[in-house]
C-alpha positions in Angstrom: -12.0 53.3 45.4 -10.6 55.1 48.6 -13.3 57.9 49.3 -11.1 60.1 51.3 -8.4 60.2 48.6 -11.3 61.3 45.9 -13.3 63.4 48.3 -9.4 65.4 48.8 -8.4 65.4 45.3 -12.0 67.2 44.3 -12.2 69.8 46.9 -7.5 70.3 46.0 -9.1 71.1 42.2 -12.1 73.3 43.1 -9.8 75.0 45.0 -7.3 75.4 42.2 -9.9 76.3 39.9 -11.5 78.7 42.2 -8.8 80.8 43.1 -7.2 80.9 39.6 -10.4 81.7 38.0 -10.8 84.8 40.6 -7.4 86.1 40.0 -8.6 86.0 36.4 -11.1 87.9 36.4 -9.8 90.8 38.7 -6.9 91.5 36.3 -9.2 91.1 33.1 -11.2 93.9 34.6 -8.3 95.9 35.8 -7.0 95.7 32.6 -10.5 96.6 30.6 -10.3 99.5 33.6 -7.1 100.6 32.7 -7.8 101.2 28.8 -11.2 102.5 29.1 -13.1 100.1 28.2 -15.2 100.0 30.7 -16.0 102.3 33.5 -16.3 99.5 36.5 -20.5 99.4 37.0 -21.2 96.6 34.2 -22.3 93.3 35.2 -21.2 90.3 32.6 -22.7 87.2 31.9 -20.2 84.3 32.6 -20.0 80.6 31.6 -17.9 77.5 33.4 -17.7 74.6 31.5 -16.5 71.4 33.4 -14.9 68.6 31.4 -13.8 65.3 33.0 -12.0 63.3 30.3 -12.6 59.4 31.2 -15.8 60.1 32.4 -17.9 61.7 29.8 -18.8 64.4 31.8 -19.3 67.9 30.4 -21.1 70.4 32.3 -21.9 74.4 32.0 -22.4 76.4 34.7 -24.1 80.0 33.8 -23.9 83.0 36.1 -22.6 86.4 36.3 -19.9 89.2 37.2 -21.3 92.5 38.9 -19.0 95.0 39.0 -21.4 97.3 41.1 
């Protein structure tokens, strides 16, 4: 296994995942702003489930979303 090629193909998909799961969630609460459905103070529990096919690896991840 070369380390350096593993170690840069996690952190490229963190990344990926990170930024795309940001952009995500700002327009799902500019949209939910947008049609009233809520007023921007909530907070909202949130889930991230990691899968790795190959590996049997399945992992959640619990936090949450403040608004305010």
């Amino acid at each position: 296994m070369n380390e350096e090629t593993f170690n840069l193909s996690i952190r490229k998909f963190l990344k990926q995942v990170g930024v795309s799961s940001q952009r995500e969630i700002e327009q799902a609460v500019d949209r939910a702003i947008d049609e009233g459905d809520i007023d921007g103070t909530e907070s909202f529990p949130a889930v991230m489930t990691l899968e790795v096919e190959g590996l049997n690896l399945r992992v959640e991840f619990d936090g949450e979303i403040r608004l305010e």
